[in-house]
N, C-alpha and C positions, 0 to 999 in steps of 0.2 A: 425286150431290153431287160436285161438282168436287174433286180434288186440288190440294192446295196446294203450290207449291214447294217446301217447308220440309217437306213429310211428304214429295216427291217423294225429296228429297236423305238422308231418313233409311231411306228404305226399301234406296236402295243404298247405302249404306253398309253399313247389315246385310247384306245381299245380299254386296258383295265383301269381310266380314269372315269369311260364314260358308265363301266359297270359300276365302278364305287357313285357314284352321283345318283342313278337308278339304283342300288342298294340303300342310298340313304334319303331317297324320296320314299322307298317303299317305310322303309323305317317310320316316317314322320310321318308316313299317313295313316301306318300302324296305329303310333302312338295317339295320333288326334282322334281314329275312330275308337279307340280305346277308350278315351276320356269322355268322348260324347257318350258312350255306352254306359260308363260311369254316371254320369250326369241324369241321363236317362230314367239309371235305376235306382240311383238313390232320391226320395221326395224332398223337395226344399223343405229348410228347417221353418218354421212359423217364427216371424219377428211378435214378439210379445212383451209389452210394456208393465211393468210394474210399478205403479205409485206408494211410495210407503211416505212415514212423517219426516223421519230424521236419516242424515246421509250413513250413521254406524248400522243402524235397523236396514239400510240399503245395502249396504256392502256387506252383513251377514247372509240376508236373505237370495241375493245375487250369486252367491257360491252355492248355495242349496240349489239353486234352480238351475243352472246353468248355462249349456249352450242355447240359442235361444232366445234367450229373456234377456232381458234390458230393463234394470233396474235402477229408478233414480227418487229423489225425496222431494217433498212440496215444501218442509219447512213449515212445516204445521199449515195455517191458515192461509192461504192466498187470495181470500173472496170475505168484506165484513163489513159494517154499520161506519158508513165515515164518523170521525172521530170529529170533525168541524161545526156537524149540524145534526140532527135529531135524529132524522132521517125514519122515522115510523108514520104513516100514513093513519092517524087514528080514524080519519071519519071513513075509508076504503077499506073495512075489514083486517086494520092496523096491519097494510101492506110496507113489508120494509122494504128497506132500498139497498140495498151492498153496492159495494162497489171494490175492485182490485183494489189492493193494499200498496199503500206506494211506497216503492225502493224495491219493488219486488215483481215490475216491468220485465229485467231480462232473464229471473228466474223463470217466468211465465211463458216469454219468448224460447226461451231453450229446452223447455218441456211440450210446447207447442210445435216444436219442430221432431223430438223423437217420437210426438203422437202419430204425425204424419206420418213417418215411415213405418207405424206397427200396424200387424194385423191384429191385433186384438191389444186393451186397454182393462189391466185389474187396477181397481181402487182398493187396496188393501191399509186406509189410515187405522187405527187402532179400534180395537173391540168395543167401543164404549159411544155416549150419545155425541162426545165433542167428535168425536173419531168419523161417525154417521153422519155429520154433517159437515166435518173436510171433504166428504167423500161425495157429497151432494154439491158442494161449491164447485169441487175436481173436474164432476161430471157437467154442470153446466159451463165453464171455464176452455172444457174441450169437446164440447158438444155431446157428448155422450148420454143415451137414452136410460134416464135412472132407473126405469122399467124393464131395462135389457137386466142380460145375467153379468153384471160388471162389476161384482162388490165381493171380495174376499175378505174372511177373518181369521183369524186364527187365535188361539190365545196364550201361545209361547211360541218361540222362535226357533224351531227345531226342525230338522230336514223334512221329518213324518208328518209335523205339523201345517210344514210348509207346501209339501204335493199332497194333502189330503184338500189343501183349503183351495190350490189352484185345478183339482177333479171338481169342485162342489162352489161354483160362482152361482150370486143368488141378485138379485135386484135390491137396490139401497132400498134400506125400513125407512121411510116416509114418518112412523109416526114418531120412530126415536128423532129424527130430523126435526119433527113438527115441537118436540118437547126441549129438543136444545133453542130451539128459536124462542120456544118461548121464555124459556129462562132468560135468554141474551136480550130478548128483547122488555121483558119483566124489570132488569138491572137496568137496564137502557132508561128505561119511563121512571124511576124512582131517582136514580142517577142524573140524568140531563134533567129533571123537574125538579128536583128538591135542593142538588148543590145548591144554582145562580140564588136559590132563597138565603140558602147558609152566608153565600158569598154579601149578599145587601145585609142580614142581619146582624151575624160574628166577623167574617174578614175572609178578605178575598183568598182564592187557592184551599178552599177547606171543599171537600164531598162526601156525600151519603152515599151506602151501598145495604143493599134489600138486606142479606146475611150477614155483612160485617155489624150492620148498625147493631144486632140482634146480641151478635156476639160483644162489641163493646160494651149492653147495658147489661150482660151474666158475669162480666169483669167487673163494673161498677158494683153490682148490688154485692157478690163478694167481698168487693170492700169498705162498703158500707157495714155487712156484716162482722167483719172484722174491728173496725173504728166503736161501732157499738155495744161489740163484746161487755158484757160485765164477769170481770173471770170472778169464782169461787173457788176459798177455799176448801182441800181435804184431804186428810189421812190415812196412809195404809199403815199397815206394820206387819213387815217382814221379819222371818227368824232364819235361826242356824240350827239345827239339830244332829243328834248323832244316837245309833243303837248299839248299845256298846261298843267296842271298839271298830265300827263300822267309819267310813268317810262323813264328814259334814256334807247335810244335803240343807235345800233350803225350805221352807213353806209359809206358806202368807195366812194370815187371820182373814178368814171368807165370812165368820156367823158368830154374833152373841148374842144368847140365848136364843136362836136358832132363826133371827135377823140378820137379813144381809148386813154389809158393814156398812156405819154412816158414820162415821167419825171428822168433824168441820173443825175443831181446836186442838192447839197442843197442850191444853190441860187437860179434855177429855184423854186424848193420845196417851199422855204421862201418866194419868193414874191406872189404865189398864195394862199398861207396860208393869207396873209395879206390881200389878196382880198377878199378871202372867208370867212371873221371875219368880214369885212366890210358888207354882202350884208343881203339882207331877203331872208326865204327861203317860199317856199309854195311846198306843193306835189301835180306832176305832174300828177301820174296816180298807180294805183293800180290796181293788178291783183292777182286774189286768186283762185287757180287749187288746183286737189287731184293730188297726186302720188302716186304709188303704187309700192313698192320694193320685186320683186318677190325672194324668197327662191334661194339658190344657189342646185347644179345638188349634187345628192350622192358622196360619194366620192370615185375616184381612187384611183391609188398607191399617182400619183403626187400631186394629192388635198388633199388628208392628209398627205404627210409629209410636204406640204407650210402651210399646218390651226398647223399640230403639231410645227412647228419651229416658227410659228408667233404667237400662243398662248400659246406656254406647253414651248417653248424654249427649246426642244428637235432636235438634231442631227438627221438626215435619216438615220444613223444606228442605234440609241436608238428607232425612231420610229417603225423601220419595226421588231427589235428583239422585242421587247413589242408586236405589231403585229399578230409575229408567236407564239407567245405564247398564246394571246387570241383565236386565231385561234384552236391552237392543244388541245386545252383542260385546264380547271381551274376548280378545284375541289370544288367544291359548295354544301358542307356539306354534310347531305345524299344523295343529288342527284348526287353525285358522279363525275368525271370531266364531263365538258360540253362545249365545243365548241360555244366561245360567237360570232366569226362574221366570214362572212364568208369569202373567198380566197383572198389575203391582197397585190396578185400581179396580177393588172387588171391594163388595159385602160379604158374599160366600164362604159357608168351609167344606162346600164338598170339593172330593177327590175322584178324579176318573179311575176308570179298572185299571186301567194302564199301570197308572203312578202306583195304586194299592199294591198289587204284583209285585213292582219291582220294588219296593220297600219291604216286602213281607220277604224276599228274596234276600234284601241285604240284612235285614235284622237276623232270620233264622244262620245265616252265612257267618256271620260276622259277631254275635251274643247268642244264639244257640235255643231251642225250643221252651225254653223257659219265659222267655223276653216277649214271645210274640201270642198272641190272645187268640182265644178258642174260635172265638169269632169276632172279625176286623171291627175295630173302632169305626164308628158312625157319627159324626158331631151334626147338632141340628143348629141351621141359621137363625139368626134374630126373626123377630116377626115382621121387621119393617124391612128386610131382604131385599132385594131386587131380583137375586142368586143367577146374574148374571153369567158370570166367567166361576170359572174354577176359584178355589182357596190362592192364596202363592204358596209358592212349593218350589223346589228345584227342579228344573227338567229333566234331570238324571240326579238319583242321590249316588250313581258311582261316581261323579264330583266330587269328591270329597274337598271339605275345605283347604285338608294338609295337603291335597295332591296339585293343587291350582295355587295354591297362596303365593308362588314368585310372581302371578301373572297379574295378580289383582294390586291394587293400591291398599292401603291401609283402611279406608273406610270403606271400600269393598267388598275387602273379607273377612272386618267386625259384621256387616249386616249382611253376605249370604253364607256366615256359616250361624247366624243368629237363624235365619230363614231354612238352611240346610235341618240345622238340629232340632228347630220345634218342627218341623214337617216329619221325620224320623220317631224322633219321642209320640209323637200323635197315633202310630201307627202302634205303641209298645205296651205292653201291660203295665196295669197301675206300680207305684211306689206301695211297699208294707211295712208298717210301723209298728212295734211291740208299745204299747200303753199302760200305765200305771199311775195307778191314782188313788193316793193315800189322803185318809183321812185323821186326822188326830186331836182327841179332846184331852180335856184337863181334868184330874180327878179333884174330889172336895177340897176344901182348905179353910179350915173350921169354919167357921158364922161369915166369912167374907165374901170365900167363893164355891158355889156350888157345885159339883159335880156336873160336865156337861157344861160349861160355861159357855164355853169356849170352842172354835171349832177351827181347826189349820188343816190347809189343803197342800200338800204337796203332788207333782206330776214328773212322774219322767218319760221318754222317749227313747226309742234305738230303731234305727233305720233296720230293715231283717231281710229284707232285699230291695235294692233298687230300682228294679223295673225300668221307667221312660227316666227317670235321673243319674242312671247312666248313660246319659246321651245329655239329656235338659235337664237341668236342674232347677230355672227355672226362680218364681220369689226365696225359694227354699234352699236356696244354694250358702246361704250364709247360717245355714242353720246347724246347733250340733246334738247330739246324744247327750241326753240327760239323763244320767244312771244315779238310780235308787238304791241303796241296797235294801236287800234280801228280808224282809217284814208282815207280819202276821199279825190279826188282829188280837188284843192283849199284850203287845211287845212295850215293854218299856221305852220312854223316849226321854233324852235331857235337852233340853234347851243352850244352847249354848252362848246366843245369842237373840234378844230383841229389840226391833231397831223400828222407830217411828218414824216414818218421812214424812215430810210437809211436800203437799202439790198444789195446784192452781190449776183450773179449767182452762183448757186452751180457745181461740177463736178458730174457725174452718182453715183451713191451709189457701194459700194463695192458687190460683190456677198455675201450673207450667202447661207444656208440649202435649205433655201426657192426660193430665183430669183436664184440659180445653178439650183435647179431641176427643177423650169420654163421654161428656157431658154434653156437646154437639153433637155426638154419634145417639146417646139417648133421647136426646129430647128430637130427632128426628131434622134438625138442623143441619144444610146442606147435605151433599153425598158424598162417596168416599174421595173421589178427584179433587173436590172444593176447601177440604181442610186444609191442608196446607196452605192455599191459597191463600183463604181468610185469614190464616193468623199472618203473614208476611203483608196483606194491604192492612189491616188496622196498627201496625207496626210502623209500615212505612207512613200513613197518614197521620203520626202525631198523636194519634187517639188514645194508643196503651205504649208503655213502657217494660222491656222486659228487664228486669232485677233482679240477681242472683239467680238465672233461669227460671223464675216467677213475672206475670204479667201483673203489672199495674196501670192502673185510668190517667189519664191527665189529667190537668185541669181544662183542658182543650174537650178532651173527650167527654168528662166528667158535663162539662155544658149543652155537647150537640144531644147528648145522648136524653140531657132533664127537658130540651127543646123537644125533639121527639116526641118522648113520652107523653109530654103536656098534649101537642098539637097532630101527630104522627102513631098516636098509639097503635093501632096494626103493625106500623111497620116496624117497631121494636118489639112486638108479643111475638114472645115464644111460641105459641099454641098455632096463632095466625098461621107464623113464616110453617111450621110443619105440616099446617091442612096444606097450606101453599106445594110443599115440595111432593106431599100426597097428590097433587091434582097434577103436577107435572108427570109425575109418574102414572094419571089414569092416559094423559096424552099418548105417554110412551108405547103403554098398552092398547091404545086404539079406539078407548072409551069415552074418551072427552075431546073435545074440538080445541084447539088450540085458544081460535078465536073468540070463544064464548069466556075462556079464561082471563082476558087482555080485558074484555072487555066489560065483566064483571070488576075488575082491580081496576081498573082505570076511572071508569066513572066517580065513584067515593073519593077517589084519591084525588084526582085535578079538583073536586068542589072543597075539599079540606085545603087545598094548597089555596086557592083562592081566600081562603078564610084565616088563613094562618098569615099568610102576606099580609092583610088587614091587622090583624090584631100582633103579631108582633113588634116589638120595636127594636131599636138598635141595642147589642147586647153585646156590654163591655168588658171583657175577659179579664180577669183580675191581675195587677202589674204585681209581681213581688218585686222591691227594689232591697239589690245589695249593700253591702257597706264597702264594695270595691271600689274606687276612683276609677275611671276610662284614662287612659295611657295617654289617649290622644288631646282629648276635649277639658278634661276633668271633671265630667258630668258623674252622678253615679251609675253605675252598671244595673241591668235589672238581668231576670232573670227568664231566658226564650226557653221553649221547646224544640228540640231538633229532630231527625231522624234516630239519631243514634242516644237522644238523653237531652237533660237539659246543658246549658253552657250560660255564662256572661254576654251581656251584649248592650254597646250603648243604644241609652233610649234617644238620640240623635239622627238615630239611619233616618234617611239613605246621606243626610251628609256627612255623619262620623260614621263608617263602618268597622270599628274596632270588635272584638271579640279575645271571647276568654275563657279557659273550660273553668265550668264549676268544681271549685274544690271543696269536699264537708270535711270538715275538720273533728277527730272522731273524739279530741279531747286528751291524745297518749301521749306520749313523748318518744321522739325517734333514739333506739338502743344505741345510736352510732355517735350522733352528735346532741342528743337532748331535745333539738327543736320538737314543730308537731307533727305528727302521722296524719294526712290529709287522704280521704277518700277521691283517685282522680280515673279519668275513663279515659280510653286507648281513643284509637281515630272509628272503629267496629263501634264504641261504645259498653268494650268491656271492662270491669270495674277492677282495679289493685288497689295497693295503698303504697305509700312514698311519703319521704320525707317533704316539707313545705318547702325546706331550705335549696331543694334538686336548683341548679347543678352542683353546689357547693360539697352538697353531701346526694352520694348516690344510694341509699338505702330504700328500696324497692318489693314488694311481694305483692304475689295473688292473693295469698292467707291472710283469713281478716285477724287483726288484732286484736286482743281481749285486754280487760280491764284488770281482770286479775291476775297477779305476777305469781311466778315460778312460786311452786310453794320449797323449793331445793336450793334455791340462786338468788330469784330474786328478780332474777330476769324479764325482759317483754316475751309472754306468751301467746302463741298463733295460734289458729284451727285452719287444717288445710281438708278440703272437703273433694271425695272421689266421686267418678263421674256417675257412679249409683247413688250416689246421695249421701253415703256415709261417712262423717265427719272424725277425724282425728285431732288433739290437742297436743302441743310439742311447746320446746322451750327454743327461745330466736338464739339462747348461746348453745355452740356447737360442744362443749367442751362441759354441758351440765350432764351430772350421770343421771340423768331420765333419758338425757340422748344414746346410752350407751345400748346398741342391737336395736335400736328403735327402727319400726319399718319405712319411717319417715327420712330417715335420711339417703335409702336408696332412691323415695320419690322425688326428691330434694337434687340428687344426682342427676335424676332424670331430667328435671327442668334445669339444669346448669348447661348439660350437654345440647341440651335443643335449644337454649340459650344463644349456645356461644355457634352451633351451626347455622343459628338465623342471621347473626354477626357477622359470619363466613362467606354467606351468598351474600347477605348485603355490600360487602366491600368488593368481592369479585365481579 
């Protein structure tokens, strides 16, 4: 039977349907045995956990590592001494007791779950003993054998540093763990044993701490020495001279009759002034040296928060947060965050090869074979060193500060381009100064004055090349060229001018930021981590007050601290607390037993508490009462301790609770309306001055007011004091020609504009 067209055309059709279907099975079995082949050949990637502290330190170090790794943050502590109960086991070998930090359950939970899926677990918390023993909590938290190789460090956050530290895992140091514990638990026994004492003998909510106590009674005896002071008077006397028609130079009276000067009256003053207007003068001798001011050592924890509080007029706890934040990572456009300097809690000032190279590279690059030293600067560490981690330094000096400054915030990039340029300057040949040093005596002058009487010193100075002050300038940055002229010995000299001052001895300076952390860092008083710390707890605990960025005692402090001393003397000697942080540091090193250290301090100490509890009695804090009326009561107001200063407060509470800032009234009268100029503190605690009369009249300033009026006007005169310390005097009228090009009224402009932009957000 014949085929018909129409079955012709349906048969293939079927026909080239069923070959596309068998084309596209082969296809698909291609491609699956393709990818199995794939799978095959390439080895699964290893899931690897990374623990670091903080989630910015996380998301840096997560981009370095890569595909891979799983990086997440513990948030510091997760594992610690409950804060309810004692929790130290003194008679078991002072076994402590930790327990999980509570609120901090589903953190726990959600790192306990990416542990499970890793094959492998680095503890990488920070380089240091608090660091060693997150890492030890970490490890028992998630089972992890502290003996395995499960402990990374590194000590800057940089790619190299980061896959050299995950090649070279090493098992947690046990004995830096054993020396944190014991500190933690040292503060713990002195802490939970000695406050409840404070609390039954001064008042409830007051604590002792082992290092703060130490440091409140180096605040006190400061100002005791200060209160003590007996100043004396004395005299110098300064001149003006000139060699013929040479410039007026100046020189001081250093020797008569070839005695240093001791001059205590202005009538002795007076009548050698009268002598030395009388005489001729001739120059004796002349001496012209180089010097040469070598670069200051990289910088520690201590040497940059004394450069940041003495140049940036930042706080050791504004420093060192600023700090950990450069540290952990700053996101720097496409290159995504980056780890500007490195570990920011050292002793140390050495430098790895690394860093020396690439510094030696940019200085010969960039200031040229002159600048850089035959052979590299070496600074040696203190004797009390740990020299654990490197100096801080930048991880790259091709950072440059100008080249990153959009990315950074303003305190940022005041303190790592402070951190940038002393690490650079360190690396650079000395500063050279041309020196000159005149001598000049007084010839006879008949039967009065002898020949030789008389002896003036003059000096000058020229900078001849810069060296590391081209980069850091450093204390000397305010400093200028004092040019002499041209002078040989037998040159005549005229006086042109002499002028007696009256001075008085000063008392010691008060502690700030800067001589605290000096003076803790000399006398071996905590380590570099703990500075900070201790000055924000004796701060927040009422104990000191900081005034014009100087620390003062309370009368709070001024009490626990004469308690102490009397009943507690260990635990406020200097000498002690430093054997003390010697012996934690033999823990560290492996030489001392933790527990022989607990348990030598403990013994003495619980038999002295007992003893102290007996002979104590109740100890009545002294009430200063005002002359303010309470708003509410009408009782009088006395005067409390706060956090931030003292304030008003009625003696009523808890059933009047009125309050009131303390105003001191400095005695001027407001330029605006007459009233007084009262000394008042912000909600921080920082101090201005303001009209009494506010709101009626709004006259306001930082600048403290002076006594002495305009000598041009007549006016109220200010001093407004820059964040180095150095002090300016201006007139409060704008329209006095002493204000005319004054540099004061640009900085004047400056506080107007950040004025009126805090205004700005506030109403927005």
């Amino acid at each position: 039977m014949a085929t018909t067209q129409n079955e012709k055309n349906i048969k293939k059709a079927v026909k080239s349907s069923s070959k596309g279907k068998s084309a596209t099975k082969t296809k698909t079995a291609a491609k699956k045995t393709t990818a199995k082949k794939r799978t095959k050949a390439d080895k699964p990637v290893k899931n690897t956990l990374v623990l670091v502290e903080s989630p910015t330190k996380a998301k840096t170090i997560e981009r370095y590592l890569g595909k891979g790794y799983v990086v997440k943050a513990s948030m510091g502590h997760l594992r610690d001494l409950p804060k309810s109960q004692f929790a130290i086991d003194v008679d078991h070998d002072f076994e402590p007791k930790y327990i999980n930090i509570r609120g901090k359950g589903a953190l726990i939970k959600e790192l306990k779950k990416e542990a499970s899926k890793a094959d492998k677990v680095y503890l990488a918390s920070d380089p240091d003993r608090e660091g060693e023993a997150i890492a030890w909590h970490l490890a028992h938290i998630f089972d992890i054998d502290a003996s395995s190789d499960c402990r990374i460090v590194f000590n800057e956050i940089t790619k190299s540093a980061i896959q050299d530290a995950i090649k070279t895992p090493h098992p947690i140091n046990i004995d830096r763990v054993d020396a944190q514990q014991a500190r933690r638990m040292l503060d713990r026994i002195v802490g939970y044993k000695l406050s409840p004492l404070l609390w039954r003998k001064v008042r409830k909510g007051l604590s002792a701490g082992r290092v703060q106590s130490v440091t409140v009674k180096l605040i006190c005896e400061r100002e005791d020495e200060i209160i003590n002071f007996v100043s004396e008077e004395y005299w110098t006397i300064g001149t003006k001279m000139k060699h013929g028609k040479s410039h007026q130079f100046a020189g001081e009276l250093t020797h008569i009759d070839g005695k240093k000067l001791d001059i205590n009256n202005g009538g002795d003053a007076k009548k050698i002034q009268e002598k030395m207007e009388a005489c001729k003068w001739l120059v004796k001798d002349v001496k012209k040296t180089e010097r040469k001011r070598k670069a200051a050592a990289p910088f520690t924890t201590s040497s940059m928060q004394q450069d940041a509080a003495r140049k940036l007029g930042f706080t050791s706890k504004r420093t060192m947060m600023v700090a950990q934040q450069l540290y952990e990572g700053i996101e720097l456009g496409r290159k995504g965050p980056v780890g500007l300097i490195t570990y920011m809690r050292t002793d140390s000032t050495r430098i790895s090869e690394q860093a020396v190279q690439e510094a030696k590279e940019y200085i010969l690059t960039n200031f040229g074979d002159k600048y850089y030293p035959a052979k590299v600067n070496v600074y040696q560490a203190g004797k009390k060193a740990q020299d654990a981690h490197e100096a801080i330094r930048p991880t790259s000096v091709m950072l440059a500060p100008a080249s990153i400054e959009k990315y950074l915030s303003k305190d940022q990039f005041k303190l790592y381009q402070l951190i940038w340029q002393r690490f650079i300057a360190c690396q650079m040949v000395p500063a050279v100064y041309d020196m000159i040093a005149v001598a000049t005596t007084n010839q006879a002058q008949g039967k009065k004055v002898k020949a030789g009487e008389f002896t003036l010193k003059s000096t000058g100075s020229k900078l001849k090349f810069p060296g590391f002050m081209a980069v850091y300038a450093g204390v000397e940055a305010n400093e200028k060229d004092v040019v002499l002229p041209e002078l040989s010995a037998g040159d005549e000299i005229k006086l042109t001018k002499v002028e007696p001052v009256q001075h008085f001895t000063e008392p010691p300076a008060r502690y700030n930021d800067a001589s605290l952390v000096k003076v803790l860092e000399e006398e071996g008083i905590g380590r570099p981590s703990t500075y900070a710390p201790i000055i924000e707890t004796i701060l927040n605990r009422g104990y000191v007050q900081r005034v014009s960025k100087s620390f003062q005692p309370t009368e709070l402090g001024r009490v626990v601290v004469e308690m102490l001393k009397e009943y507690f003397h260990d635990i406020v000697d200097v000498k002690f607390s430093a054997e003390l942080e010697n012996e934690l540091d033999s823990i560290a090193e492996g030489t001392l037993d933790k527990t022989v250290l607990l348990r030598n301090f403990y013994g003495p100490f619980s038999e002295t508490l007992e003893k102290a509890d007996e002979a104590i009695g109740h100890v009545e804090l002294p009430v200063e009462v005002s002359d303010v009326p309470c708003d509410v009561c009408g009782r009088m107001m006395v005067v409390k301790q706060g956090r931030f200063g003292k304030f008003l407060a009625c003696p009523g509470f808890p059933d009047c609770r009125c309050t009131k800032p303390l105003l001191r009234d400095t005695g001027l009268h407001c330029p605006k309306c007459g009233g007084s100029i009262v000394e008042r503190k912000t909600r921080r605690g920082k101090s201005f001055f303001g009209c009494k009369n506010y709101p009626e009249c709004d006259f306001a300033t930082w600048d403290v007011p002076q006594a002495e009026k305009c000598p041009k006007c007549g006016s109220l005169q200010l001093k407004h004091y820059y964040r180095n310390g150095r002090g300016i005097l201006y007139c409060y009228n704008d329209q006095c020609e002493t204000r005319i090009d004054s540099p004061i009224n640009k900085e004047l402009e400056k506080q107007q504009k950040k004025a009126e932009k805090a205004k700005e957000g506030k109403n927005g």
